[in-house]
N, C-alpha and C positions, 0 to 999 in steps of 0.2 A: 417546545417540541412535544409532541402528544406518541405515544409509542402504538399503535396496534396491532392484533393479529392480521393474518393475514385474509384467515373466514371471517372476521366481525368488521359490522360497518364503521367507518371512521366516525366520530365525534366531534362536533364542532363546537369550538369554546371561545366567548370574548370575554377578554380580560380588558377590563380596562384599571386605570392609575389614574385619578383626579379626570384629568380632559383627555390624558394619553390612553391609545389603544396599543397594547402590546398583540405585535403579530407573530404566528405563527411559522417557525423556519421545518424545513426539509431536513437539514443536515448542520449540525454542530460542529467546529472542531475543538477536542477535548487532548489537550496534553499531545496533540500530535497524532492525535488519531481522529478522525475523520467519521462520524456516526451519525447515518440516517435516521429519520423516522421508523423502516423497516428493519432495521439493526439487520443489514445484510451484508453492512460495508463495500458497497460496491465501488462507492465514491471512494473510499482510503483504498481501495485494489487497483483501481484505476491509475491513482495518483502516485504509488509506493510502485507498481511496473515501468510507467512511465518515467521515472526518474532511476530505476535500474538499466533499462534499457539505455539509458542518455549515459549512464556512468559504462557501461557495456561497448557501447560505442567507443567512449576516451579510453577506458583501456586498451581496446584493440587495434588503437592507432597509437599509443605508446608501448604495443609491447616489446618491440626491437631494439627499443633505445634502454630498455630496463631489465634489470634484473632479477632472477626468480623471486627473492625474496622483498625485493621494491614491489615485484605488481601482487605480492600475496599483500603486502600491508595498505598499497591500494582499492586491490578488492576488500578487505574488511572495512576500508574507514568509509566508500563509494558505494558496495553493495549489501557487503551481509550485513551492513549495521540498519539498511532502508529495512530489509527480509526479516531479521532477527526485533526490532522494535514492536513491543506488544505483540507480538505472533501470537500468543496466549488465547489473546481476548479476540483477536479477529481473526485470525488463520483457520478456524473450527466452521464458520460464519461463509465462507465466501464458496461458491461451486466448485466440482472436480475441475473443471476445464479453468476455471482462473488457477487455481492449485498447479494445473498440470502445464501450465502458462509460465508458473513460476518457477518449476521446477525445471523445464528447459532451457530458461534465460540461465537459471543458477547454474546448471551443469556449463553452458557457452563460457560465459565467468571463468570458471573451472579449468576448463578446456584450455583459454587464452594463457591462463596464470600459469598452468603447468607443460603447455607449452605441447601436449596429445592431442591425436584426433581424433574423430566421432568414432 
């Protein structure tokens, strides 16, 4: 993977190993996080909402059968642990509107677990 700005033009490099040509990828996943060439992480926001969403879902079709402190340990082990993994390193990286994406799924969560409305 070659990293560039986003004003410089891309660089084209072959590498080759004896006969083998080693090619060039787009996006890496490293330790579970998901890292493009553009280091925008769009691909780990994609894939980290999408699976909040689907945990979002099972909760809110379990909430009637559980109890308040069942669906708080649900949402931790289902969502905030997708939300809170490397936040660090890519949460600074990705636009307001993915941010502001997350930040309403997270409240919905919230909403189900403690059992209030909007």
């Amino acid at each position: 993977m070659i990293f560039t700005p986003k004003n410089k033009e891309k660089v084209k490099l072959d590498i080759n190993i004896g006969i083998d040509c080693i090619k060039e990828s787009e996006e890496i996943r490293f330790l579970g996080v998901t890292i493009d060439n553009k280091l925008n992480f769009t691909p780990h926001f994609d894939k980290v909402y999408d699976k909040v969403k689907k945990d979002l879902n099972g909760l809110i079709m379990v909430k009637n059968q559980l109890s308040q402190k069942a669906k708080l340990n649900v949402y931790h082990s289902l969502i905030h642990s997708h939300l809170d993994y490397c936040a660090m390193i890519w949460i600074s990286s990705i636009r307001k509107k993915q941010l502001n994406m997350l930040k309403v799924i997270q409240k919905k969560a919230l909403r189900v677990v403690f059992g209030t409305r909007y």
